[in-house]
C-alpha positions in Angstrom: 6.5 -10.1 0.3 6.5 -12.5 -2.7 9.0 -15.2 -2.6 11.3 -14.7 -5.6 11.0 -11.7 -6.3 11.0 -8.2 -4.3 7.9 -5.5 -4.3 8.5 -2.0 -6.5 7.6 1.2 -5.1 6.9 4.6 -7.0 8.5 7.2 -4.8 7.2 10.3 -6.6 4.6 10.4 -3.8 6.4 11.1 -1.0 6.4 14.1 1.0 8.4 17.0 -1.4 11.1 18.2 1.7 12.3 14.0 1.0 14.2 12.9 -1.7 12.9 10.3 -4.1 16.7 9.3 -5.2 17.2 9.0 -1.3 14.3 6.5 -1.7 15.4 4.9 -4.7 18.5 4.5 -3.6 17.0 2.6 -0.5 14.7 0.4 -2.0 18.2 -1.5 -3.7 19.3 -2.5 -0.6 16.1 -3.7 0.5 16.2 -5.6 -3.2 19.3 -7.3 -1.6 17.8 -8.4 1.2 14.4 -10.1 -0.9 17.8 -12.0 -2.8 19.5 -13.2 -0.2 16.5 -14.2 2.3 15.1 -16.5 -1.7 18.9 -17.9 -1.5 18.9 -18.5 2.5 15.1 -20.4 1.7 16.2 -22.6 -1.2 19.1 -23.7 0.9 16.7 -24.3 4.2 14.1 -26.3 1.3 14.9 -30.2 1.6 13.8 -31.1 5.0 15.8 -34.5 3.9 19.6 -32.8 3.9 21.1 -35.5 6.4 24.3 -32.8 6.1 22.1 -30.0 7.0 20.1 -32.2 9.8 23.7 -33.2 11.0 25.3 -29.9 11.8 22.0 -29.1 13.9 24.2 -27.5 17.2 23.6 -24.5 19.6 27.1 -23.9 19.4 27.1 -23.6 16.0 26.8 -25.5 12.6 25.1 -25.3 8.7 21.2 -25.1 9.9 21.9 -23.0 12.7 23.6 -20.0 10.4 20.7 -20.7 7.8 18.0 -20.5 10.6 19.5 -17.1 12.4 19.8 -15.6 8.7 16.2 -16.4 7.6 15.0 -14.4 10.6 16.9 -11.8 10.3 16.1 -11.4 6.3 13.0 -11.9 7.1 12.5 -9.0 9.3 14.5 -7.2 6.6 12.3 -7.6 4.1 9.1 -7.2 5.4 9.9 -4.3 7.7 11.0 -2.6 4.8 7.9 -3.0 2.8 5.6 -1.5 5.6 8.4 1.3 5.8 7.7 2.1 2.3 3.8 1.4 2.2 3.0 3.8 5.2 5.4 6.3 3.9 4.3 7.1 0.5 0.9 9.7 -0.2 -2.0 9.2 -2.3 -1.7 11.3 -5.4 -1.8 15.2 -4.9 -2.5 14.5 -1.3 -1.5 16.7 1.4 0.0 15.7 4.8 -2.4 13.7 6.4 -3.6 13.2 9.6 -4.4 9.9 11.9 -7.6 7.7 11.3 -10.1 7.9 13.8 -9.6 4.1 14.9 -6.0 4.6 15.4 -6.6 7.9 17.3 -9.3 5.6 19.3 -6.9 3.4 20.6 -4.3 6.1 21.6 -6.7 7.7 23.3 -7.7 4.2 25.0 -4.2 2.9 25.3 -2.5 5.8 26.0 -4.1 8.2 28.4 -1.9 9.9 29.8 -0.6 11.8 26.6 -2.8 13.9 24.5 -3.7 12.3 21.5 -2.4 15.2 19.5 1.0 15.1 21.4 1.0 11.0 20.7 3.8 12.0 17.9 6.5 14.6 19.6 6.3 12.8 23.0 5.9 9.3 21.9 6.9 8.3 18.8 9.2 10.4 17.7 11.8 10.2 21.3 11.7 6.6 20.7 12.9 6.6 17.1 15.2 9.0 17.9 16.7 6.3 21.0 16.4 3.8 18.3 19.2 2.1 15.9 17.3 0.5 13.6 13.2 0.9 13.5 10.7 2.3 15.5 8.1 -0.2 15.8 3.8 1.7 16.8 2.4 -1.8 17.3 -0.8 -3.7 18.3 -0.4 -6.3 21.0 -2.2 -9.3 19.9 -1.6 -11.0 23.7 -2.3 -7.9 25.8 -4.8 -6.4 23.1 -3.7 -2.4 23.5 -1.1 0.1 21.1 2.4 -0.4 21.8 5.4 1.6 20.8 9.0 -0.5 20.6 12.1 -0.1 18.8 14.6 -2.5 17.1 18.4 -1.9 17.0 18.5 -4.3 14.0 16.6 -6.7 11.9 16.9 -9.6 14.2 16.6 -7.0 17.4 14.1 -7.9 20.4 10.6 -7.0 19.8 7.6 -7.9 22.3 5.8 -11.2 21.2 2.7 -10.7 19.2 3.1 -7.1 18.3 1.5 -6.4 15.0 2.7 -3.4 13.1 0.5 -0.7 12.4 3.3 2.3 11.3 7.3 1.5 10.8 9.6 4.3 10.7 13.1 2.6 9.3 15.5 4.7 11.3 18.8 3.7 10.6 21.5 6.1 9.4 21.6 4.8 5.7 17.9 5.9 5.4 18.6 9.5 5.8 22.1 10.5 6.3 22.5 10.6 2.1 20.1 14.1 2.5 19.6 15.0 6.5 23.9 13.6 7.3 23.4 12.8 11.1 19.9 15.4 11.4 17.6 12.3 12.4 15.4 15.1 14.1 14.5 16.5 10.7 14.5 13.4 8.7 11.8 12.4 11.7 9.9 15.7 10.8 9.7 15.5 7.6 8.5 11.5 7.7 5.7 12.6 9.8 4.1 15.0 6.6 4.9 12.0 4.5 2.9 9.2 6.4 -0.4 7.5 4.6 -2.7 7.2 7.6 -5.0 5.4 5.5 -2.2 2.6 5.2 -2.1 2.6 9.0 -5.6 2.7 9.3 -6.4 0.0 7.2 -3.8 -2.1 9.3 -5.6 -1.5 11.8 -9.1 -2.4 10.5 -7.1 -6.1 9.5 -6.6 -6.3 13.4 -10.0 -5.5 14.0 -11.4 -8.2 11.3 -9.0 -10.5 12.5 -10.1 -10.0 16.4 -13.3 -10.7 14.9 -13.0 -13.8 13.3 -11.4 -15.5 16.1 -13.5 -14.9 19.1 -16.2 -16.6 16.4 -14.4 -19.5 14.8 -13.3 -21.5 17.6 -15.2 -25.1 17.3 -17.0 -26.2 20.3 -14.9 -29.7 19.9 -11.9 -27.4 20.6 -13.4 -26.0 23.6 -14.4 -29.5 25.4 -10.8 -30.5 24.7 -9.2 -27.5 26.5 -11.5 -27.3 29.5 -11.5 -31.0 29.9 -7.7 -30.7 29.8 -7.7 -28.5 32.5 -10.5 -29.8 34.4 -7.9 -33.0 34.5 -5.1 -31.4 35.1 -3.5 -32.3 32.3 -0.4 -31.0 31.7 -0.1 -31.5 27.8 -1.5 -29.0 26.3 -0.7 -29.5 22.1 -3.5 -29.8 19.7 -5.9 -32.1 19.7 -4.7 -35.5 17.8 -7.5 -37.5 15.3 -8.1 -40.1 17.4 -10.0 -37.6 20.2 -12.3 -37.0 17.8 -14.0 -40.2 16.5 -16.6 -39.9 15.4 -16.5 -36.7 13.3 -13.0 -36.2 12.5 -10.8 -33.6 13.4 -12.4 -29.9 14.0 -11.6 -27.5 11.1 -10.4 -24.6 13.0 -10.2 -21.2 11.7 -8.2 -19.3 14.4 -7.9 -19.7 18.0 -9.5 -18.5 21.1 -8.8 -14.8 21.9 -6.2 -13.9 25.1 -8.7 -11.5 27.0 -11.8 -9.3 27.5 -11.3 -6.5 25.4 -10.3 -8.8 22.2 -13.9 -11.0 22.7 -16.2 -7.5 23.0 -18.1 -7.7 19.5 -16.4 -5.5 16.5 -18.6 -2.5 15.9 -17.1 -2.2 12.8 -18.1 -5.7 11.7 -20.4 -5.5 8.9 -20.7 -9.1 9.1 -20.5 -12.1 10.7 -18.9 -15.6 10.4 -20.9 -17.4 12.9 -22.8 -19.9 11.2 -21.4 -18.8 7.5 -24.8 -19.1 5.8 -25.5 -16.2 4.8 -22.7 -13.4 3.8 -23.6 -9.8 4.5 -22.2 -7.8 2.0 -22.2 -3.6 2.4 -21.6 -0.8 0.4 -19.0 0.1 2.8 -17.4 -3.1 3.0 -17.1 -2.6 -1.2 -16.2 0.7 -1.1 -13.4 0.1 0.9 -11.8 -2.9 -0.8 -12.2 -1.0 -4.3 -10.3 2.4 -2.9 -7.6 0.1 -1.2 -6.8 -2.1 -4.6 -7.1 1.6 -6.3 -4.6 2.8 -4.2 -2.3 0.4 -3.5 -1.9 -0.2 -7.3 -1.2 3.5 -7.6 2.0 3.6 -5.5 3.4 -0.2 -5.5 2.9 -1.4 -8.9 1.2 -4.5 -7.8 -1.6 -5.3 -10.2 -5.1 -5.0 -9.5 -6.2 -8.9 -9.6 -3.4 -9.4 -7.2 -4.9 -6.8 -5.2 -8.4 -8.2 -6.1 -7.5 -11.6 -4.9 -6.3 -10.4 -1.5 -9.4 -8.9 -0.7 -11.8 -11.1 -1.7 -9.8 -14.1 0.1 -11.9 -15.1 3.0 -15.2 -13.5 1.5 -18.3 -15.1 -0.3 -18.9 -15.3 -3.7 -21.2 -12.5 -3.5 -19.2 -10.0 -2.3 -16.1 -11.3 -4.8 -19.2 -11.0 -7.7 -19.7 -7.6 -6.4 -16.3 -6.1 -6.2 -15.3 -7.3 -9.5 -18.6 -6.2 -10.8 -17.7 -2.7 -9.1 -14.1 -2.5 -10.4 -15.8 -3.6 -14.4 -17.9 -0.6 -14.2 -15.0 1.6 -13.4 -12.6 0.4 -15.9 -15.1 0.2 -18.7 
């Protein structure tokens, strides 16, 4: 999501039993939202509006409305954009199949259920109870797949659940063609979902599970254990003057919840303990140059937006390489 200004979408890709003016159709009310949740910021932007401070009230009031609708287009807009990321194919690409890591972790989270089964008897019951979305998550607090629905933009949704596949369920995204056949609408989604979309989301969990089991400051650590070891019941960040002598701790991320999230990555090609020296592989490049490939293929975003997304984080050497790797192919 881009403040100002809402993502575009080529449709053409979808699966064929779907219609693409169904789609179309769709993405202007999601346009709607991106204009309404710009308005509902500017008006939220001057954190010096005594009239907007003023009418601060549980009961009701100015900032109250402004703060309830910024949620709620907020959820709007951004659930709508991984609707339509994980919903659209590659080029001349047949229905897919799930990714190994997200097959690992419903065979992990979900035992009970064959992993081939994890669609008809999971999934899709659940987006059929639903009113709004159905929600196949990653729990960032209890670290294992999780599968929710929403009733409406500002539903209830567990705490720390990170999307990995949204399925936008209510009636105006398929009663134009399917009428009230939510069933069908459900079966035809599943040929039209990118796995590698959902896959990649779930690599970003891994990276980011990665980089914050490593990046937590050892200054950070004295300060939470000697908080507990004193029984201190304040436990908000660390202020500058704990710290005198070097300053406060540049933090990257914080501590992880439980086992499972500190296990090393496997997938890791690299790490950032120490951040001397940056492993770059040709996986790690591969991957970033088929992503910004792809995802300038069906959104219309350009490839040094793309470009600058992935190498944000990364060394110079591996930013040197990608566009090196992205040069050759264009010229």
């Amino acid at each position: 999501m881009h403040q100002g200004m809402s993502e575009k979408y080529n449709f053409v890709n979808i699966a064929p039993e779907m219609s693409v003016e169904m789609f179309e159709s769709h993405w202007k009310l999601y346009e709607g939202y991106c204009l309404r949740l710009n308005d509902t910021l500017k008006q939220l932007s001057n954190p010096y509006d005594s009239n907007l401070m003023e009418s601060a009230s549980p009961a009701s009031g100015k900032l109250r409305e402004l703060e309830s609708d910024k949620a709620y287009l907020t959820n709007a807009v951004l659930l709508h954009e991984l609707f339509f990321e994980n919903v659209i194919l590659p080029d001349n690409s047949a229905p897919m199949i799930p990714g190994p890591q997200f097959t690992s972790m419903v065979q992990r989270d979900f035992p009970h259920v064959k992993s081939n089964d994890f669609w008809s008897n999971i999934i899709k019951p659940v987006a059929k109870a639903a009113r709004g979305w159905c929600i196949v998550g990653f729990s960032t607090l209890n670290a294992r797949l999780d599968v929710c629905m929403l009733d409406s933009h500002g539903g209830v949704m567990p705490i720390g659940l990170y999307p990995l596949l949204v399925l936008d369920v209510y009636e105006h995204a398929y009663a134009p063609q399917y009428g009230i056949d939510r069933g069908t609408y459900l079966d035809h989604m599943r040929r039209s979902l990118n796995w590698a979309v959902v896959e990649h989301r779930v690599a970003t969990i891994h990276s980011a599970s990665e980089l914050m089991r490593l990046s937590v400051p050892e200054e950070a650590e004295e300060y939470i254990k000697r908080s507990l070891d004193d029984d201190d019941k304040d436990f908000g960040f660390p202020d500058e003057d704990w710290f005198p002598d070097q300053g406060e701790p540049q933090s990257e991320g914080l501590d992880s919840r439980n086992e499972l999230s500190t296990q090393p990555n496997p997938r890791a090609h690299s790490s950032v303990q120490g951040a001397v020296i940056e492993a770059v592989t040709e996986a790690d490049l591969d991957a970033a140059f088929q992503r910004i490939k792809h995802f300038s293929a069906i959104s219309f975003r350009s490839e040094d937006d793309l470009f600058d997304e992935e190498v944000s984080g990364r060394g110079s050497r591996f930013r040197e390489e990608l566009w090196a790797l992205l040069q050759e192919e264009t010229g």
